[in-house]
GUPA-562557 format. One record per residue (C-alpha): x negated, y negated, z negated. Coordinates in pm, 1 decimal. Example, Ala and Ser with C-alpha at 12.3 -4.5 7.8 and 13.67 -1.06 7.14 Angstrom:
<recs>
+----------+----------+----------+
!        u !        v !        w !
+----------+----------+----------+
!  -1230.0 !    450.0 !   -780.0 !
!  -1367.0 !    106.0 !   -714.0 !
+----------+----------+----------+
</recs>
This chain:
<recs>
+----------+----------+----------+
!        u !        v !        w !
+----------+----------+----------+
!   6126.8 !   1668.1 !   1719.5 !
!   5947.3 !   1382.2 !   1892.2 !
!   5561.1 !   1286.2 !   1720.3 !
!   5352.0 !   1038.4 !   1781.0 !
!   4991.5 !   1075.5 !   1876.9 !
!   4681.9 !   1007.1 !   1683.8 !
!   4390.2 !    889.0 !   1846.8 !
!   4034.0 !   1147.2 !   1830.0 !
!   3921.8 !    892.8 !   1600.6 !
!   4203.3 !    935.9 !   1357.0 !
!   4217.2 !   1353.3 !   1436.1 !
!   3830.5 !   1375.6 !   1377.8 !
!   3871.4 !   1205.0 !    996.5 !
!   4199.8 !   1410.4 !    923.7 !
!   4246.2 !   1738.4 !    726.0 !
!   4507.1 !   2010.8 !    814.0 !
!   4608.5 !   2115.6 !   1180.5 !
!   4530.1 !   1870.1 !   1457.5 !
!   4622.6 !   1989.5 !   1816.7 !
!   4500.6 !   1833.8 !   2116.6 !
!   4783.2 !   1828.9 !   2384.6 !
!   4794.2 !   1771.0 !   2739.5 !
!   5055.1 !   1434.8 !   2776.1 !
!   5350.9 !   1396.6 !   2959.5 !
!   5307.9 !   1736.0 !   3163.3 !
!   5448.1 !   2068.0 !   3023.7 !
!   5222.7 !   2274.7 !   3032.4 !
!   5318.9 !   2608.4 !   2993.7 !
!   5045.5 !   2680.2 !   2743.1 !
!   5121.7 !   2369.6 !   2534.5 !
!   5437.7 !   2394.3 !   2499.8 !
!   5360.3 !   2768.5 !   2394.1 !
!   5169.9 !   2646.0 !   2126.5 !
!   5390.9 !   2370.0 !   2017.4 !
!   5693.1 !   2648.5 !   2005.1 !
!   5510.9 !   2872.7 !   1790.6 !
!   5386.4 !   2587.3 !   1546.1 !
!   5790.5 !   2509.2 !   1508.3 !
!   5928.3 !   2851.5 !   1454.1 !
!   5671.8 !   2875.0 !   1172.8 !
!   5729.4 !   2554.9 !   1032.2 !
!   5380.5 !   2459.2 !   1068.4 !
!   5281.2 !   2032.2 !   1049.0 !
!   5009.7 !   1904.3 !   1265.6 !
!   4887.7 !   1601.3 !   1431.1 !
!   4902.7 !   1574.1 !   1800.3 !
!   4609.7 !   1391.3 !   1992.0 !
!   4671.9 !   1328.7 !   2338.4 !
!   4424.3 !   1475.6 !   2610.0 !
!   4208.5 !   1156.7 !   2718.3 !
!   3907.1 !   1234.1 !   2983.1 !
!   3715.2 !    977.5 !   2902.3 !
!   3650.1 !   1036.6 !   2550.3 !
!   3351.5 !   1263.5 !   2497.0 !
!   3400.5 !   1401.2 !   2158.6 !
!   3752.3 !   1481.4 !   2295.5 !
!   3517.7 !   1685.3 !   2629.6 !
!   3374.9 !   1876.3 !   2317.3 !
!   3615.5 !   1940.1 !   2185.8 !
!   3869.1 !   2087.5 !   2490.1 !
!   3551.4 !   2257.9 !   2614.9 !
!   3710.5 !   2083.4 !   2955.1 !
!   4011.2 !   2290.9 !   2964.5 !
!   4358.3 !   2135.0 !   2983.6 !
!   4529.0 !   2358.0 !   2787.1 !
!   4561.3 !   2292.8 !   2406.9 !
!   4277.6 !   2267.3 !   2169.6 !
!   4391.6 !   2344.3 !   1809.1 !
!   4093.5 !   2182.2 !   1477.2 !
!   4207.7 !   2320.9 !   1125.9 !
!   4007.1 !   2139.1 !    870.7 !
!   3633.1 !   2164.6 !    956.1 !
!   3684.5 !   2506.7 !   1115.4 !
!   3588.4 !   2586.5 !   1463.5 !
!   3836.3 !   2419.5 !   1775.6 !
!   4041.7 !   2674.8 !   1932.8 !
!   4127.7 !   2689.2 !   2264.8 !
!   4222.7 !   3003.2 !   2405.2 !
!   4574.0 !   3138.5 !   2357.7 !
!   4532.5 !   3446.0 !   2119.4 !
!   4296.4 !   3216.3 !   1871.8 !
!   4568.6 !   2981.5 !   1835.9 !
!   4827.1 !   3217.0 !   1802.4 !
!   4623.9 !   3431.0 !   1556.2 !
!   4558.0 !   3066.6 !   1367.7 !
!   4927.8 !   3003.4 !   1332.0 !
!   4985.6 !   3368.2 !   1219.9 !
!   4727.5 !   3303.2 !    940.1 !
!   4861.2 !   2990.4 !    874.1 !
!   5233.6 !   3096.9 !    827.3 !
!   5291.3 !   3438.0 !    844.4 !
!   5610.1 !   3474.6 !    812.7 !
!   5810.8 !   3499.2 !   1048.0 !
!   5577.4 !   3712.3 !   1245.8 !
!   5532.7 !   3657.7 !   1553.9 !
!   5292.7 !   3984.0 !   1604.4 !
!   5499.4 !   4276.1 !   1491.4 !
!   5237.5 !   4499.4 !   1224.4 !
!   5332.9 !   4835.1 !   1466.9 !
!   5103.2 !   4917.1 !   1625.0 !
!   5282.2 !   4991.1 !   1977.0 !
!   5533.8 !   4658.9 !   1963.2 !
!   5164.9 !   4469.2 !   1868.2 !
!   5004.2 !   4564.0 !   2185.6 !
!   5322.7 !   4525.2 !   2419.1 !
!   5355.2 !   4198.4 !   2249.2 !
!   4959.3 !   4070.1 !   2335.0 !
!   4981.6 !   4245.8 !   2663.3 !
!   5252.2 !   4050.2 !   2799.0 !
!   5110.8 !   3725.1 !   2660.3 !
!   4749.5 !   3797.0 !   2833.3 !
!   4975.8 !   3922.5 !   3129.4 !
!   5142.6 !   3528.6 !   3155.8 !
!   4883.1 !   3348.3 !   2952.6 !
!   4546.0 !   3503.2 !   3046.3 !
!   4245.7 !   3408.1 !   3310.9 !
!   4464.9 !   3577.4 !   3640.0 !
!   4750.8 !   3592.5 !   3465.2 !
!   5113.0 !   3433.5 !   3582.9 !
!   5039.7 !   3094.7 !   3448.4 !
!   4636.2 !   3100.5 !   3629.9 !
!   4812.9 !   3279.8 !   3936.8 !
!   5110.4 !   3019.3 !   4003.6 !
!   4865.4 !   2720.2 !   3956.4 !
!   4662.6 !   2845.4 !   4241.9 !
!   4939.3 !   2928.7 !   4416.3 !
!   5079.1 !   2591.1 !   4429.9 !
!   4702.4 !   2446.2 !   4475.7 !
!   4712.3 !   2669.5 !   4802.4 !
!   5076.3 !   2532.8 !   4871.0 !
!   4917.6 !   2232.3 !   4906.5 !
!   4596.3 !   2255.8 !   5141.2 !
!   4793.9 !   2460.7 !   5333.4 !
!   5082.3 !   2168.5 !   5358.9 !
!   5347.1 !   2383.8 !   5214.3 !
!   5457.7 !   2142.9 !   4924.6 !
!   5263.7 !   2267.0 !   4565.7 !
!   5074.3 !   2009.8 !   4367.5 !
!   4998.4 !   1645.9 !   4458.7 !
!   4700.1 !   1663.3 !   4655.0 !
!   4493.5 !   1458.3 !   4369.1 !
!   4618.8 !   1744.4 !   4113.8 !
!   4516.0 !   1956.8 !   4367.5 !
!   4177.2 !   1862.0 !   4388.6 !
!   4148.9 !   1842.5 !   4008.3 !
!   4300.9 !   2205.8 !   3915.9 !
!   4094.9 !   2391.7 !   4231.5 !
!   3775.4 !   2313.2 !   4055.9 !
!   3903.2 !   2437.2 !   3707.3 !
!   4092.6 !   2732.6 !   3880.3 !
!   3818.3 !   2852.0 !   4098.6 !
!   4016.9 !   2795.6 !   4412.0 !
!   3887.7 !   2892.8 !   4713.9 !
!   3995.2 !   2976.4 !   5085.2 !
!   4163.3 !   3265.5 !   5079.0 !
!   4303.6 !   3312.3 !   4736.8 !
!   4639.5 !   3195.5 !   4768.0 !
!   4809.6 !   3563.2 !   4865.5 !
!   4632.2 !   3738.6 !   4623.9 !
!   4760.3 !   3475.1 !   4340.5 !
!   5096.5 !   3526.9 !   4455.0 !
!   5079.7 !   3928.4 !   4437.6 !
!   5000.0 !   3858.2 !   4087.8 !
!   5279.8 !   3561.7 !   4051.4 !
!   5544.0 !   3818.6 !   4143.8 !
!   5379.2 !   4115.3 !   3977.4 !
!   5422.9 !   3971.0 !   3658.9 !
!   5771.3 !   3834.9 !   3715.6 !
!   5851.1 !   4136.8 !   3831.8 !
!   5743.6 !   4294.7 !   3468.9 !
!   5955.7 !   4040.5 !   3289.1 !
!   6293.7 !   4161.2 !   3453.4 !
!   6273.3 !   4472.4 !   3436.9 !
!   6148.6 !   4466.0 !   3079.5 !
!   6414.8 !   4212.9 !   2997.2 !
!   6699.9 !   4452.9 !   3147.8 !
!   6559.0 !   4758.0 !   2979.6 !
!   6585.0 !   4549.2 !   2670.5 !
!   6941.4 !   4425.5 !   2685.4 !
!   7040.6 !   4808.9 !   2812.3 !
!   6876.4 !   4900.3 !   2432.6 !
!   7079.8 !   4598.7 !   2315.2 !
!   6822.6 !   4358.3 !   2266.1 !
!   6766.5 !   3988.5 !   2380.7 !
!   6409.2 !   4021.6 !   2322.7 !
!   6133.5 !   4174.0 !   2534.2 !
!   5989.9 !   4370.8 !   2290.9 !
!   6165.4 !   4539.7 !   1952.9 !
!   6478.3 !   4386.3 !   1845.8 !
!   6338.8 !   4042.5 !   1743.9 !
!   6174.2 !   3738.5 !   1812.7 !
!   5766.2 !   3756.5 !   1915.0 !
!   5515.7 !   3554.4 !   2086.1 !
!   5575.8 !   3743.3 !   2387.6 !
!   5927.5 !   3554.3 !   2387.0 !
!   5787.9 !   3208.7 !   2340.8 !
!   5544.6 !   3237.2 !   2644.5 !
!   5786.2 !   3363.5 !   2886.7 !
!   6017.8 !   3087.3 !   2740.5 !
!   5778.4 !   2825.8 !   2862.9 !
!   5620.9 !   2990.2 !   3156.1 !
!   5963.8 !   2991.5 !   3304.4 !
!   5931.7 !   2633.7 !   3338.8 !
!   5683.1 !   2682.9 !   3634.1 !
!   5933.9 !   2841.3 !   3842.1 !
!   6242.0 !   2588.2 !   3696.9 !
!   6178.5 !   2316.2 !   3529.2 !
!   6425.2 !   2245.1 !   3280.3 !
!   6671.6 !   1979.7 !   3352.1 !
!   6537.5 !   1638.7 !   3315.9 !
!   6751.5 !   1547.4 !   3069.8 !
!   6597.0 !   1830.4 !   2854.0 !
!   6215.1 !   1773.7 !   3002.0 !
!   6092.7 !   1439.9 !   3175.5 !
!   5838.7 !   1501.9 !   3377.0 !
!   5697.6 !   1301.6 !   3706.3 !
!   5905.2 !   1343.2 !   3978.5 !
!   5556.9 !   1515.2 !   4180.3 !
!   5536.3 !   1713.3 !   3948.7 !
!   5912.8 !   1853.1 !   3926.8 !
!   5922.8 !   1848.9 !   4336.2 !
!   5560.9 !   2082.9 !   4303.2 !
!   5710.9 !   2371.1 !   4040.3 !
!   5981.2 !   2363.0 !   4377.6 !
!   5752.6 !   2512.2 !   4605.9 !
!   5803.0 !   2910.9 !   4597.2 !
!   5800.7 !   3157.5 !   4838.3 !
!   6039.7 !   3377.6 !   4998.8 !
!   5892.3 !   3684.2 !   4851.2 !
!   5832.8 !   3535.0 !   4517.7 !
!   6191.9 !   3408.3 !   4530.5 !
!   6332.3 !   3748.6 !   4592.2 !
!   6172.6 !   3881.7 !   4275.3 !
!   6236.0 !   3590.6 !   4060.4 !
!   6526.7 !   3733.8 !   3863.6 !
!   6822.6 !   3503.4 !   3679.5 !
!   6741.3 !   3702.3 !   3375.1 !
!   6395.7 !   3549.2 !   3305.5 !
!   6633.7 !   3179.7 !   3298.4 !
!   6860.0 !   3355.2 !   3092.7 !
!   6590.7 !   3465.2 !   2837.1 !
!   6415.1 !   3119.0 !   2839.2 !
!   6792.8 !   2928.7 !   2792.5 !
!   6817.0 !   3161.5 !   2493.7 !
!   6492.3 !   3069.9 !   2335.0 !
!   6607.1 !   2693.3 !   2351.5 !
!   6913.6 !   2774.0 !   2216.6 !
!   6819.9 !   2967.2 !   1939.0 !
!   6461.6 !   2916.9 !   1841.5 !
!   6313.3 !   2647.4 !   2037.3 !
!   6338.1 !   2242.5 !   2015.9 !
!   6496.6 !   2028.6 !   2288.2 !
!   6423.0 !   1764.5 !   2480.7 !
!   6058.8 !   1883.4 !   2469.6 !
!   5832.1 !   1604.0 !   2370.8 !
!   5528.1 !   1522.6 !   2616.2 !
+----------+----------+----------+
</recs>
């Protein structure tokens, strides 16, 4: 469902959920968020990510990932606070199953994708390397941007992509174990969080179709630059899983 944004003005005066969201990019982590918000039927205000607004700098702590306020609570801005927010929020449905096993295989994988050297971390360094090594990746002003948020240095680009195709790696051959068990999901029998982020992490790799997510055309050509070796582990069934999520529990066209 398309929103509109409110300005930090407006968000700062408001009560409720007010998330601050990176515009007219689809980031993985956003869109994460804003997934999880709609499966549990949760409203909120959007505020879109301006730099030069310093209460908004307070707020995002810098980051460029989302920043979620409820009421005069604490901003959260790391994905297991905002997740744990929305399962306090709403808690049903559930998107952390109360077993204890299918709870930590469902956190694992999201820390695995969503974490500080995770897939989502990884492939962003990976396509800021792309770039100063004139391989494609990010424009180089992104470039420049991300590398000091990222920690990029010389040298890091083949270790990111170990990690890039470690973790896709995990998502096949979870997924297949799954559907041999009869499940679409990658963990239990249901829909988790752990579905949602690969959902949207997916879109890293292959961009849905434009029709479905507008994004710059830089930006599309960047998420274009992979690998040989990454491409040979990047399995049709992660697509698969993500066109299922859209199907079933996710909205489309995503609104940036």
């Amino acid at each position: 469902m398309p929103f509109d944004y409110i300005s930090v003005e407006d968000a700062i005066g408001r009560s409720g959920l007010r998330m601050v969201v990176v515009g007219g990019i689809p980031s993985p982590w956003g869109e994460a968020a804003k997934g999880i918000l709609h499966v549990k039927g949760i409203e909120w205000a959007a505020v879109r990510l301006a730099y030069d607004s310093e209460e908004l700098k307070r707020w995002a702590k810098q980051r460029s990932g989302p920043v979620a306020i409820y009421g005069d609570e604490p901003p959260r801005s790391g994905w297991s606070e905002i997740l744990a927010l929305a399962e306090r929020l709403a808690p049903q449905p559930a998107l952390v199953p109360d077993a204890a096993e299918e709870r930590v295989a469902v956190l694992g994988i999201a820390q695995e994708l969503c974490g500080e050297g995770g897939l989502g971390w990884s492939r962003r360094l990976d396509l800021i390397d792309a770039r100063f090594e004139g391989k494609g990746g990010f424009a180089e002003p992104v470039a420049k941007y991300l590398s000091r948020k990222y920690g990029y240095r010389l040298g890091v680009g083949e270790a990111a992509r170990r990690r890039v195709r470690s973790a896709l790696a995990m998502l096949a051959a979870r997924l297949k174990a799954q559907q041999a068990a009869g499940s679409d999901y990658l963990v239990g029998h249901g829909l988790t969080a752990a579905d949602i982020y690969s959902a949207t992490f997916a879109g890293m790799f292959q961009p849905l179709p434009e029709e479905q997510c507008a994004m710059e055309k830089h930006m599309r050509s960047a998420f274009a630059t992979i690998d040989e070796e990454t491409a040979a582990v990047l399995d049709p069934i992660v697509f698969a899983h993500r066109d299922m999520m859209y199907e079933r529990h996710l909205e489309l066209p995503l609104s940036l």
